[in-house]
ZAVOPA-790447 format. One record per residue: x negated, z, y of N, C-alpha, C, O in turn. Coordinates in steps of 0.1 Angstrom, whole numbers, plus 5000, padded with zeros to 4 digits. Each point is the difference from the previous one (the first is absolute). Layout:
% residues N
XZYXZYXZYXZY...
END
This chain:
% residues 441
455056178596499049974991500549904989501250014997497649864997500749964990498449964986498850034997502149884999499149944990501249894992501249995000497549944993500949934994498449944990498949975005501550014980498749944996500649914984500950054994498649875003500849944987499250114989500650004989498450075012499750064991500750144994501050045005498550034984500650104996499350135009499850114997499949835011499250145014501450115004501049975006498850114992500850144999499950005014498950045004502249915009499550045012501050125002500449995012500050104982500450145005499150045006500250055012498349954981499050115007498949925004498850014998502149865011498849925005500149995016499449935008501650174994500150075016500150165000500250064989499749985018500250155001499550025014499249955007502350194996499650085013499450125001500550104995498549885010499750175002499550045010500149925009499350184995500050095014497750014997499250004990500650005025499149965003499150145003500950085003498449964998498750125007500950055012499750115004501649835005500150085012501949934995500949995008499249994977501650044995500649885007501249995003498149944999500849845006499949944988499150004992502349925006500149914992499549864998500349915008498950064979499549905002500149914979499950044989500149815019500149964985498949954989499249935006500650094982498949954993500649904994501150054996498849815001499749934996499149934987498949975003501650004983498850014989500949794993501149944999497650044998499949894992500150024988500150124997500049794993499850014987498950064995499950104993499249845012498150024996499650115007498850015001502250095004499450135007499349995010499450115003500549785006500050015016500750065008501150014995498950035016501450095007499649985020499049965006501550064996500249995020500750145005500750034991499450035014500850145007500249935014499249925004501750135000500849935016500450105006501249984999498750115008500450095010501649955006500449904995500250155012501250045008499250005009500149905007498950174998499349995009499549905006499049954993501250005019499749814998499949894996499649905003501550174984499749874991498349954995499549895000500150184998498550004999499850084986500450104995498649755001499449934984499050165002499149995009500950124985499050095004498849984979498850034998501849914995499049994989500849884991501249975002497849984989499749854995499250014992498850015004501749984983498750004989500149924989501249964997497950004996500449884993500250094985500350114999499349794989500450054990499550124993500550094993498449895011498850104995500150175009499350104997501749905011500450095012498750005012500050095008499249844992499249965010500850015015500949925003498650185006500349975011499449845009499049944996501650045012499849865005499949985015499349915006502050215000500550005016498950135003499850104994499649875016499150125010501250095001501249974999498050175002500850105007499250095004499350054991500550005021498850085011500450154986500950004992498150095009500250124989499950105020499850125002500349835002500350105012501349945012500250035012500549864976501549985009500450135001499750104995501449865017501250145001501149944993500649905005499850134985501349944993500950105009500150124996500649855013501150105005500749955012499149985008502049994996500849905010499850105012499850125000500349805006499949855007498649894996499949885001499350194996499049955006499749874984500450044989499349875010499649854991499150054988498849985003501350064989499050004987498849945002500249884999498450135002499149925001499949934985500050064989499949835011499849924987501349964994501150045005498849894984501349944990500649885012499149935005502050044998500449875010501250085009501250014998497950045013501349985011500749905006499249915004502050064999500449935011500049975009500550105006499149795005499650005014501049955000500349914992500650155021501349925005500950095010500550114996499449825017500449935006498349915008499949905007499450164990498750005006498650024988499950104993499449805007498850024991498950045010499949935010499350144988499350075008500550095013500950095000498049845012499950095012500749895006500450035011500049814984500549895013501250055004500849905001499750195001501450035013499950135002499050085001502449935000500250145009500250154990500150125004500049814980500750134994498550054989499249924995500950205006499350064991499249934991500549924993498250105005499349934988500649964987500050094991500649765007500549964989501350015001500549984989500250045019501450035001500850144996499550125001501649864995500350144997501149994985500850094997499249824996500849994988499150094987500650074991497949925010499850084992499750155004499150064994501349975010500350125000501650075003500250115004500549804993501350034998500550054985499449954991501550145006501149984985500749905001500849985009498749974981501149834993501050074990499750124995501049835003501050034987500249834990499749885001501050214987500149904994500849904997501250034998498449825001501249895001500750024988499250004990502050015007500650004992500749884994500449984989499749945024500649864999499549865012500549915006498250144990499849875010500549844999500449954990499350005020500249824999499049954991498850015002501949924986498949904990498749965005500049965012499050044982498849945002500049874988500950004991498149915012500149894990499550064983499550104999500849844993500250024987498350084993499850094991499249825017498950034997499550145004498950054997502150025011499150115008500750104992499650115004501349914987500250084990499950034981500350094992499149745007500149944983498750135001499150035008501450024979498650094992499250055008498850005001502350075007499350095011500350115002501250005001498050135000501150115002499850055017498949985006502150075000499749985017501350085005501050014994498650045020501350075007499849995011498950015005502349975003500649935010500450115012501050065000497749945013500250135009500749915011499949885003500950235003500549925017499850125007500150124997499749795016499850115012500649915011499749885001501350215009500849975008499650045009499650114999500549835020499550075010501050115006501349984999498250115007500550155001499949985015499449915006501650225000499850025012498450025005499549935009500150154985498450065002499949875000500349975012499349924981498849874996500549925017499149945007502650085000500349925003499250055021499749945010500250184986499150065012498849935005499849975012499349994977499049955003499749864998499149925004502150074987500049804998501150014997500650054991499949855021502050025003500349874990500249905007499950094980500149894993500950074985499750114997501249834996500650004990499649944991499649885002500350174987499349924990500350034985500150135001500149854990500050014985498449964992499649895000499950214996498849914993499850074986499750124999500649794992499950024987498949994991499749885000499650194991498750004996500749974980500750084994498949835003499850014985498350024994499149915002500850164992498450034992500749994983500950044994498149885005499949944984498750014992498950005005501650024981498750034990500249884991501249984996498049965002500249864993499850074984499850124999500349774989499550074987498449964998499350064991500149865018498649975001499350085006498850014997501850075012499950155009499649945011499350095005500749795004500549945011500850145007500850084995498749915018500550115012501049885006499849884997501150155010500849915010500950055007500950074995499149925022500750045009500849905010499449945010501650064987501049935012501050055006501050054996498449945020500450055009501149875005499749885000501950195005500849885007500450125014500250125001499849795008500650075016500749975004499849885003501750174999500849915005500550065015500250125004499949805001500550025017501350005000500749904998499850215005501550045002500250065012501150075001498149935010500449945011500449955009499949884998500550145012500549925012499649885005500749905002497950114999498549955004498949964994499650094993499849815007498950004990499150075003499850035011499350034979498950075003498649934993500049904992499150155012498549954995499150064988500850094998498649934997499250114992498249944995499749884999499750215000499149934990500150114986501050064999498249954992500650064989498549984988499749885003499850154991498950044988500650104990500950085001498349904987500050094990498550034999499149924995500750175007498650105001499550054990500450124997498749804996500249994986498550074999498949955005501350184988498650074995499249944988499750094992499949815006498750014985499550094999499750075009500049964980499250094991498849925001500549895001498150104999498849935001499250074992500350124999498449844994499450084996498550025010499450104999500449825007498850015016500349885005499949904993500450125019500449965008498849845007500249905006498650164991499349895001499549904989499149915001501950134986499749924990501849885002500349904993500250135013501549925007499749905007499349995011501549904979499549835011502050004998500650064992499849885016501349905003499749895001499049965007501949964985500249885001501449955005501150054997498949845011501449915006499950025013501049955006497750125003500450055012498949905010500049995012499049934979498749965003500749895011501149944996498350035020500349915005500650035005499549965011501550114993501250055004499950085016499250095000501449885009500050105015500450134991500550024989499150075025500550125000499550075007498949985005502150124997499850065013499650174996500550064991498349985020499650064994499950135010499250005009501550084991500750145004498650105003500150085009498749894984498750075006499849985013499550085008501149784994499549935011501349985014500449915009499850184988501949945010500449895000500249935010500350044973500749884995499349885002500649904999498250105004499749875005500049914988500250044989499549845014500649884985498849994997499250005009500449974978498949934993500549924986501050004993498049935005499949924990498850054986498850004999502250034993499150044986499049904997500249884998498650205000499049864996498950024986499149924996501350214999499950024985500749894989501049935003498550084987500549914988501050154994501249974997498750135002500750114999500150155010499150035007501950044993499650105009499150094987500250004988498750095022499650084991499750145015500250015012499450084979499950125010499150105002499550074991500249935021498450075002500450095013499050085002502149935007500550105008501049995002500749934992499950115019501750054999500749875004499349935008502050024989500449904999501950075010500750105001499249775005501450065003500549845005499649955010501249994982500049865003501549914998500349984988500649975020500949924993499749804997499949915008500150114984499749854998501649905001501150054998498849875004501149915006500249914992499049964994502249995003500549914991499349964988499449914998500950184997499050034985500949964986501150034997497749894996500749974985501250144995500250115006500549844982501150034998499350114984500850074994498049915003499450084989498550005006499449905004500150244997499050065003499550084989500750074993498049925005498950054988499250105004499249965008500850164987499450125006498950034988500250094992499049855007499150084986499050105001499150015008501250064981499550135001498850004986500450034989497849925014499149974996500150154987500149984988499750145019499550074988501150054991499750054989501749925017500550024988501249874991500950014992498349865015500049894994501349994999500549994989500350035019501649965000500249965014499550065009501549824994500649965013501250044998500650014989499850015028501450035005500549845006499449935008501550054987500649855004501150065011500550114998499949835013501150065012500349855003499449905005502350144988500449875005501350035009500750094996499749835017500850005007500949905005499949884997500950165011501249915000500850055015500450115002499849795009500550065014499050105006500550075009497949954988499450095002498649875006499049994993501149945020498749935003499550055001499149924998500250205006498650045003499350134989501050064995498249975003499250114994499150075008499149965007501150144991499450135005499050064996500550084992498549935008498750084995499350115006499649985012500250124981499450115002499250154997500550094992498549925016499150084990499750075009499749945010500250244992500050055016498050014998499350015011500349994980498650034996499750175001500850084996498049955011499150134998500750075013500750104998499249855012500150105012501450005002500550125000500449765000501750045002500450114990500750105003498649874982500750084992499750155001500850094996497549945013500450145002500950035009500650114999499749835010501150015015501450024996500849995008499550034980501649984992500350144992499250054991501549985012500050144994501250034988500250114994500449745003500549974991499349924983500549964989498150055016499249914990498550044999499550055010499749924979499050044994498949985006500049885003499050165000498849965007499249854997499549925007500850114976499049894994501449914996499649904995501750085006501049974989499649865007499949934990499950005019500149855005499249914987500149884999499250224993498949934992501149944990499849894993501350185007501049994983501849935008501250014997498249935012501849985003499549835011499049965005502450004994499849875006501849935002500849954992499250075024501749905003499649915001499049955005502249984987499849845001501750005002500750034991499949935021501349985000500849915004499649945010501350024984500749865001500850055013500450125000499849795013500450055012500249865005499649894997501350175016500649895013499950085010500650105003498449855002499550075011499549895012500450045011498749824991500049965009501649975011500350045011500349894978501549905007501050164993499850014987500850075017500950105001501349894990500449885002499950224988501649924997501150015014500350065010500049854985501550005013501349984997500449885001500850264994501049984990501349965013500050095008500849824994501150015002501250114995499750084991501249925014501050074995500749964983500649904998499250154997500650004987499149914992500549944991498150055014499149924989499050114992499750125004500049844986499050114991498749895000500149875000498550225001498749954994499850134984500250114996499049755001499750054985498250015003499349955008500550124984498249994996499850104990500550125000498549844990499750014990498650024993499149915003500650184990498750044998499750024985500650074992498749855006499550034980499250034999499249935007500450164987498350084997499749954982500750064992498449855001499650014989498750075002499550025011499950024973498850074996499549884993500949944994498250025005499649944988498350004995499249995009500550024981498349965000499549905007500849915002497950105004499349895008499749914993499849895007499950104976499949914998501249884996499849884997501750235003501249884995500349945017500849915001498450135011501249995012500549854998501149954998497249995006500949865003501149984990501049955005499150094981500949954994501550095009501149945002498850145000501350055006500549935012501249985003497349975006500449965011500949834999500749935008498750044977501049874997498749914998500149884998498650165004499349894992498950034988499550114997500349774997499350024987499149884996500449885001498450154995499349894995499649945013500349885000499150155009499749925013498649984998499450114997499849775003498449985000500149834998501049954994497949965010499949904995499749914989499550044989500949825014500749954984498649964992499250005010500449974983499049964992498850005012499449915007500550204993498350035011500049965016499350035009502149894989499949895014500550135012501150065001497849955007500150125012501049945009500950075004499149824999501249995011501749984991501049985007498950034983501349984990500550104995499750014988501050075016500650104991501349995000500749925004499450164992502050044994500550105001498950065003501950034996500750105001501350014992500649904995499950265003501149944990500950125015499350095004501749905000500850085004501150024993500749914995499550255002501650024993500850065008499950115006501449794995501149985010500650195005500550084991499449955021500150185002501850024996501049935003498650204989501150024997501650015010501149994995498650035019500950035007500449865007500349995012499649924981500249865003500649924989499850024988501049875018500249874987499549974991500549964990497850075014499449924986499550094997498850004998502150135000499250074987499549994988500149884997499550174994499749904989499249884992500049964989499450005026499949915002498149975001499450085006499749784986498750035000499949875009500649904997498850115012499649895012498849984999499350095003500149744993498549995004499649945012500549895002499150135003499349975014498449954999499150074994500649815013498649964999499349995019500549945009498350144990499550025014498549935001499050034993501049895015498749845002499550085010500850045009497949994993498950045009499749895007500049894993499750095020500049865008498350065002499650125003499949794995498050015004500250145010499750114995500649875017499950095010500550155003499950085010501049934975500350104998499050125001498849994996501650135011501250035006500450005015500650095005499049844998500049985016501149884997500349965012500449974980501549914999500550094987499350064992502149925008500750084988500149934988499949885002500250144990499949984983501049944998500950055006499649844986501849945000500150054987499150014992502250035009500650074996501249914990500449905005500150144983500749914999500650054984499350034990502549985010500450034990499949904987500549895001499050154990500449894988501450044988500049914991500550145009501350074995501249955013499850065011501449854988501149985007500550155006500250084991499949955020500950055001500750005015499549945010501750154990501049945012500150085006500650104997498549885018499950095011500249875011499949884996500350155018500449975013498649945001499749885003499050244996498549955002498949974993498950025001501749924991498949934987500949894993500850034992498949835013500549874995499549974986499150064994501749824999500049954991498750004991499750024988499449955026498549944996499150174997498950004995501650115009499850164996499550025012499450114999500549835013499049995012500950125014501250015003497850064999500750195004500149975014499249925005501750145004500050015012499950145006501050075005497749964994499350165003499550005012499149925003501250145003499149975018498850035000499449965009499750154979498750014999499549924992498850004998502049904996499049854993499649935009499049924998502050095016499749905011499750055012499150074999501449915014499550135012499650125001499250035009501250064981499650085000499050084990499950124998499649774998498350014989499150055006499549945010500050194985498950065007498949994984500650014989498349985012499050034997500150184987500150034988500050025024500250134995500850034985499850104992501349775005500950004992499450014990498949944998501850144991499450004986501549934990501350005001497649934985501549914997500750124997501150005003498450104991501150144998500849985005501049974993499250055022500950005013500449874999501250005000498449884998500649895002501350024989501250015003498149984982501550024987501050175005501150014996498250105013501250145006501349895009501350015001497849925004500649945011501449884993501149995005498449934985500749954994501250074990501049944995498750185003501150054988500850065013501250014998498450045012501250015010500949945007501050055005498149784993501249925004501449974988501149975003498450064988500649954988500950105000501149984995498650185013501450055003500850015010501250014998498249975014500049945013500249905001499849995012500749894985499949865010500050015013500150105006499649785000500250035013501049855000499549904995501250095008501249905000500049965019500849915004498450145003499549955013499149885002500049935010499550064981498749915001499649944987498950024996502049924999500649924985499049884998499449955010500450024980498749904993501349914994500049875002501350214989500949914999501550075004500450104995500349825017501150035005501150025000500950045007498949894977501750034994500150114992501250044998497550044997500150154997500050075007500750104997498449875017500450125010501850005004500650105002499849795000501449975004500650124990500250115003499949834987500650114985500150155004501050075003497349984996499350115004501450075009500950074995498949885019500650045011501650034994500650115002499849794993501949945002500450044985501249984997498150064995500950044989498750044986499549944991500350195015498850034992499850034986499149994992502650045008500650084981499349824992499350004990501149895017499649874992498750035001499650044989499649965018498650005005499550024985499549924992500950275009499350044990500249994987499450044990501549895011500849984982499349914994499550004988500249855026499349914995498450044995499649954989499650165021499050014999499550054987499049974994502250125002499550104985500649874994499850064990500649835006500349934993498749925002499649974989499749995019498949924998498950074995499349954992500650195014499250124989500149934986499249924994502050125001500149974985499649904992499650004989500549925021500049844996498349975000499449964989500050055020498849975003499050104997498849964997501550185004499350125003499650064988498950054998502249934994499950124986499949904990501049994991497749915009500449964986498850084993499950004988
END
């Protein structure tokens, strides 16, 4: 377990162990502002999450079986070695429902994944038992973090200590709290394939401007933005889920008839709960011997009416009445170079809009691989891949993820991607220096 905070935050009693309803040990977690998280030994599994006000936040069935073997219904289990039914082992794998113990000394994470955070550090090692049913060695280490903003965050690393490489897919099965289920739109998923498990995986293409929900949902969507928007109408607050080594998202809602068929969960409870989970699930990771994957999960709360501002934009509408002229302000995401940082962006409606895409175009300098001199973006949905469907919402989600994302594959200017690639510590030195320079006046 650690912490670390520049403030006068007393973290003696900003961890604690204690023993759970069946005397398993598990940790609580508390912020400054009196948010808190509890983490089981048991799977390593987020079983509650509350913000400041002690507001529950994480689903949890009032007719789980809290008792091992069997997965806690609600709060965030682990799927791993297997997310779902796609192989041979047990639904979801078998890590959550293992005893993890605690890292006492793990390998560094980067500087940001412990500043003003309080968090503790589970490992779980494969056993003879694990190796019966999946002949694979493995180390997988879980860090859960409580930010001082009361930000949830989970990073998962796997390392293959093996002979042989092995494969996996892997999710975090992430319970929302909802307040009805049919008042829940998502945003970031609109457009997007997915495969849809009602149907025996078969592929479709999202053709909503948002998902919303009127029956049972059981869905992985495919290579999905890096920040997804879960708004919850009646009680006027969004869940922001942002991720990292996690391409695909998971959705699901079992509705009326699965939920009576479950003898772990509420008749009516599908009305008040909602997974949305950051997952790799189409393309399986594929670890060599002595290589580690990382993936990462952030949960914010915020009011619906600050989101866009969390999501990094502000002030978005057009400029003196003129409907095809508007502007945008983006503020640079904190888990990037240009934090800090206020970006204007101006977006030109072409007559035929929206059947052609909107140009796009930074007016604030700044130094990325895909946005040149002239502020002009290299987005694959400004160009091939412009659907109709697109909302500029999604267009500026889409833009603040490149800004943490580059893609240094498909460069607008080539001597940053070169950088990017061959010596990134410059990359980003330079980038937060042109932040400063251009960004924060």
């Amino acid at each position: 377990m650690g912490h670390h905070s520049a403030s006068v935050w007393d973290f003696s009693v900003a961890t604690e162990i204690t023993k759970d309803w069946n005397g398993i040990d598990q940790i609580v977690l508390r912020n400054p502002q009196g948010a808190s998280a509890r983490v089981s030994l048991h799977g390593a599994q987020v079983t509650s999450w509350r913000n400041e006000q002690g507001q529950e936040l994480l689903f949890t069935s009032s007719k789980a079986i809290f008792k091992a073997p069997k997965a806690m219904r609600g709060g965030i289990p682990i799927c791993f070695p297997q997310f779902g039914n796609c192989g041979s082992l047990d639904l979801h794998g078998f890590v959550r429902n293992k005893m993890w113990a605690i890292d006492d000394n793990p390998p560094p994470l980067p500087a940001n994944d412990s500043a003003s955070k309080t968090f503790v550090d589970l490992i779980l090692r494969s056993s003879d038992e694990n190796m019966k049913c999946w002949p694979h060695s493995f180390e997988f280490r879980l860090r859960v973090s409580l930010a001082t903003d009361g930000d949830l965050c989970l990073t998962s690393r796997v390392r293959n200590i093996n002979g042989k490489s092995f494969s996996f897919s892997f999710a975090y099965h992430t319970y929302l709290l909802v307040s009805d289920i049919s008042e829940i739109r998502i945003e970031g998923l609109e457009t997007l394939d997915y495969l849809d498990n009602l149907s025996h995986k078969e592929r479709f293409t999202e053709q909503g401007d948002a998902i919303t929900f009127e029956s049972e949902v059981d869905r992985v969507y495919l290579s999905a933005p890096n920040i997804i928007a879960v708004l919850d109408h009646e009680r006027k607050r969004t869940f922001l889920i942002r991720k990292e080594g996690l391409p695909d998202v998971a959705v699901w809602n079992p509705w009326e008839k699965k939920s009576k068929a479950m003898t772990d969960f509420g008749d009516d409870e599908y009305k008040h709960m909602l997974c949305v989970d950051g997952a790799v699930v189409e393309k399986p990771v594929n670890l060599k011997p002595g290589e580690e994957w990382t993936g990462r999960l952030q949960i914010s709360v915020v009011p619906s009416s600050f989101c866009s501002e969390r999501l990094g934009l502000e002030r978005t509408g057009p400029v003196a009445e003129d409907m095809f002229h508007w502007q945008a302000t983006i503020m640079g995401p904190s888990d990037s170079p240009y934090a800090g940082g206020v970006f204007l962006v101006t977006i030109h409606f072409p007559p035929d809009y929206p059947f052609k895409p909107p140009k796009v175009a930074f007016r604030t300098k700044v130094f990325h691989p895909n946005i040149n001199s002239n502020g002009s973006i290299c987005l694959d949905i400004l160009k091939e891949q412009w659907s109709p469907a697109l909302t500029i919402s999604k267009v500026l989600l889409s833009i603040c993820s490149l800004l943490t994302d580059p893609n240094p594959d498909d460069p607008l200017v080539p001597e940053i991607a070169h950088m990017y690639k061959t010596d990134k510590s410059k990359y980003e030195t330079t980038a937060r220096s042109w932040t400063q320079k251009y960004a924060m006046g």
